[in-house]
N, C-alpha and C positions, 0 to 999 in steps of 0.2 A: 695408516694402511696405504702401501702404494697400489694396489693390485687397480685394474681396470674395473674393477664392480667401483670401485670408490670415484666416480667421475663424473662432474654434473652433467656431463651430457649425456648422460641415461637416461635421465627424464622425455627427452626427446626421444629417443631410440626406441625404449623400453615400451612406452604406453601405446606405439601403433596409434597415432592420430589422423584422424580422416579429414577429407574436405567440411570446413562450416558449413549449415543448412539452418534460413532462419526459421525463426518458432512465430507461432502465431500462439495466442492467449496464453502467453508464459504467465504463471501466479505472479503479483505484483505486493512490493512492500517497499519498505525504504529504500532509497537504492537499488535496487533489485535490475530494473532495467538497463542500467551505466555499466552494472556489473555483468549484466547476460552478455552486450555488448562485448566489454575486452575480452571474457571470453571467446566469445566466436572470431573474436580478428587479431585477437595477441600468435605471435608467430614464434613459436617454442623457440626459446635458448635466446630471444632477441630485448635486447632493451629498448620496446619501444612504447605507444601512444599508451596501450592498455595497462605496460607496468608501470609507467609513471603516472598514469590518471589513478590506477587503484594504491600505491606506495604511501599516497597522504592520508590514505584512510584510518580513521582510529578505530580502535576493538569495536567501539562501538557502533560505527558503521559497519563492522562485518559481523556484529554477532546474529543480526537474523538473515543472513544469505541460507545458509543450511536449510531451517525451515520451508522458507520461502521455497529452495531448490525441489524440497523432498513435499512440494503440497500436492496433494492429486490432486485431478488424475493425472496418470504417469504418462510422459511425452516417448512417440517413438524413437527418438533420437536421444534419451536422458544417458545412456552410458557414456556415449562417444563424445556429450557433454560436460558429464561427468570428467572423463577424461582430460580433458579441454583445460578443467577448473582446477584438476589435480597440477599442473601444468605451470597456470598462469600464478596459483599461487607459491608453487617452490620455486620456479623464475622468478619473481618479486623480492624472497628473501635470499635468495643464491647472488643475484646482481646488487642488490644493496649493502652485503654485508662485507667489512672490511676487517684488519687483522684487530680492529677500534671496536667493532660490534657492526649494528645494524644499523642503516640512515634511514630509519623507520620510524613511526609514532608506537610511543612502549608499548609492549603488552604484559601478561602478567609474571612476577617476577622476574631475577636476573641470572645471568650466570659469569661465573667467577674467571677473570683472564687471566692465566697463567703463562708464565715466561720465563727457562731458565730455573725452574724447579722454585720459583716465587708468585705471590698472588700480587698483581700491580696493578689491579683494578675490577671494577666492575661495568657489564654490560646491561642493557634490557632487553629481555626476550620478546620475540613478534609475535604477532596473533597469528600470523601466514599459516604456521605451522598447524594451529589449533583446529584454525578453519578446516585447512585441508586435512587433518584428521577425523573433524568431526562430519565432512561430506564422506568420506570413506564408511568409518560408522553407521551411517542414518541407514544407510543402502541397506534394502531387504535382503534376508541371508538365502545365501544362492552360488552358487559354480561363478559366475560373476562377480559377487562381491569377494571372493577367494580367489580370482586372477585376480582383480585389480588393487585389493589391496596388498597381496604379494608384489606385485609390478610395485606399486606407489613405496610401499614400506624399504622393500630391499634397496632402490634407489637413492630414497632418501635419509635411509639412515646412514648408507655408506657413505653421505657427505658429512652429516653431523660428523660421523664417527672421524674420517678424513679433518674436520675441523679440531676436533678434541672437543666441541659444545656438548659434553658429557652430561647434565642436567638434563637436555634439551631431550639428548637422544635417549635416556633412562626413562623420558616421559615417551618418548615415541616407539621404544621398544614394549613396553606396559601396554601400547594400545594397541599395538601388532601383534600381541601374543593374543589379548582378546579376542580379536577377529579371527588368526590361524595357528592359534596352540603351537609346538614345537615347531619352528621354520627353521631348518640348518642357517644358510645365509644371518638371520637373524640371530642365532645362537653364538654363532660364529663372531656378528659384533658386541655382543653382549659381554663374549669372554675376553673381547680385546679391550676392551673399557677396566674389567676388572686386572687382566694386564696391567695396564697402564697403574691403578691403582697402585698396583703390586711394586710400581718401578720410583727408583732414585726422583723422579720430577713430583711427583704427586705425596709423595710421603713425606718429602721436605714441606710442602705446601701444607701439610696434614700436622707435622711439628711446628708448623709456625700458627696455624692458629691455635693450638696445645699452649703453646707461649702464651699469646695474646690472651687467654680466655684464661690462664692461670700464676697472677701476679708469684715473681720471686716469694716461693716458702710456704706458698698458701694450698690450702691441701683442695679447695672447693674452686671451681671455677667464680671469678666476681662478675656481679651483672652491670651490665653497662659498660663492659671494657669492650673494643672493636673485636670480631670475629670475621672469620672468612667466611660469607653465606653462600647461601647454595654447592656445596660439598655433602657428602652421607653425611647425617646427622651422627651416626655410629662408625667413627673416624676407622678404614679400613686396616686390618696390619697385612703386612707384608704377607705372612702365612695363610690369613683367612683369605687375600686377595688371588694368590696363586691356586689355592684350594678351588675356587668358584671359577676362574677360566681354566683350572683341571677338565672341572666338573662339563664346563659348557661347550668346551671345544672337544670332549669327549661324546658327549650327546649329540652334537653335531657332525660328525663323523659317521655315529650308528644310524644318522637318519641318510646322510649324503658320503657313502666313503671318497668319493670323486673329491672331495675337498679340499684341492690340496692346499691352501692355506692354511685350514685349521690345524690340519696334521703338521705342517711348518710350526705355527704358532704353538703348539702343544707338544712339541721336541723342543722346543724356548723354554716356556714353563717348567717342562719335569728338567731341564739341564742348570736353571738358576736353581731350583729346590735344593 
């Protein structure tokens, strides 16, 4: 997608961030303090002290920030902190990630690089992502957690989606509908992922591991021959694929007719059918 929503500097833009203000008795856990730190002096969009002091962290230094974050009692300042973390963490995996993957410590599984309608490797997925999902999530449900996690979602799924980390963003669209049910914007990337599905680069990708998983003459897939992981387990066809960014770039429209991407993308769609 070239459109301007697909731009990492939205993250900046988008979330409205204020002056730092320190805390006093912030809830305390592992790390917890290093981490409040680059939040409050990391400087959106910049690679500095804060994303390379938090970049070495493994999952499991970041799996109890969330906790931590969300322990009462609640600080008067936790949005615009909030904020802050939504921030430092998509800046950490935005400046580390190269066309190679992430110069990150893994997180849980990978996703599959694609080149020229071939699968020529694989990457590891970060936990950035996870974290800053799951601080979104914890937030009590409220007018609040429905700005911000539209602000956080729409930004960053247009970059997944801008990257093609199709896995990635299939998990981050799952957790954005959770929190705000039908979001045009977000339907709108949904159907361009299924797009792509639909198209010459991904279907070859989708015959080749048909290949691989089913030796010359053999009617059953063999176990233990290489596959290509992380793709739909339920290999897309072309028909079902256009079907569904039909479907979503149509729903997206009756929620935002102003859209005019999707109505672009969906004169695409009915013109390949």
């Amino acid at each position: 997608m070239n459109s301007a929503m697909a731009r990492p500097v939205l993250l900046v833009t988008v979330l409205h961030l204020t002056a730092a203000i320190p805390h006093a008795n912030a809830p305390q856990s592992h790390d917890y303090p290093n981490w409040l730190e680059a939040v409050e002096t990391h400087v959106p969009g910049a690679r500095d002290e804060a994303v390379t002091r938090l970049a070495v962290w493994s999952r499991g230094e970041l799996d109890d920030l969330v906790s931590a974050f969300w322990q009462p009692p609640p600080r008067n300042d936790q949005l615009r902190l909030l904020e802050r973390a939504l921030v430092l963490h998509a800046d950490i995996a935005i400046l580390n990630r190269d066309v190679r993957g992430y110069n990150l410590p893994a997180g849980e599984g990978t996703t599959v690089l694609v080149e020229d309608g071939r699968a020529i490797g694989q990457m590891s997925r970060t936990a950035h992502w996870d974290v800053a999902r799951r601080l979104v999530g914890a937030m009590p449900v409220g007018i609040e957690r429905t700005r911000i996690a539209r602000q956080f979602y729409r930004a960053t799924a247009a970059v997944l989606q801008q990257w093609g980390e199709l896995p990635e963003l299939t998990t981050h669209l799952i957790a954005g509908r959770r929190l705000l049910g039908d979001d045009p914007v977000l339907l709108l990337y949904e159907g361009t992922m299924h797009q792509a599905y639909a198209g010459p680069r991904y279907q070859r990708v989708f015959d080749e591991r048909v290949r691989a998983s089913f030796p010359r003459g053999a009617s059953v897939a063999t176990p233990g021959l290489p596959t290509v992981k992380d793709l739909p387990p339920a290999l897309p066809s072309v028909r079902g694929s256009r079907s569904q960014a039909e479907r979503l770039f149509r729903r997206a429209l009756a929620l935002d007719p102003t859209l005019a991407e999707a109505r672009v993308r969906l004169a695409h769609v009915l013109s390949d059918a």
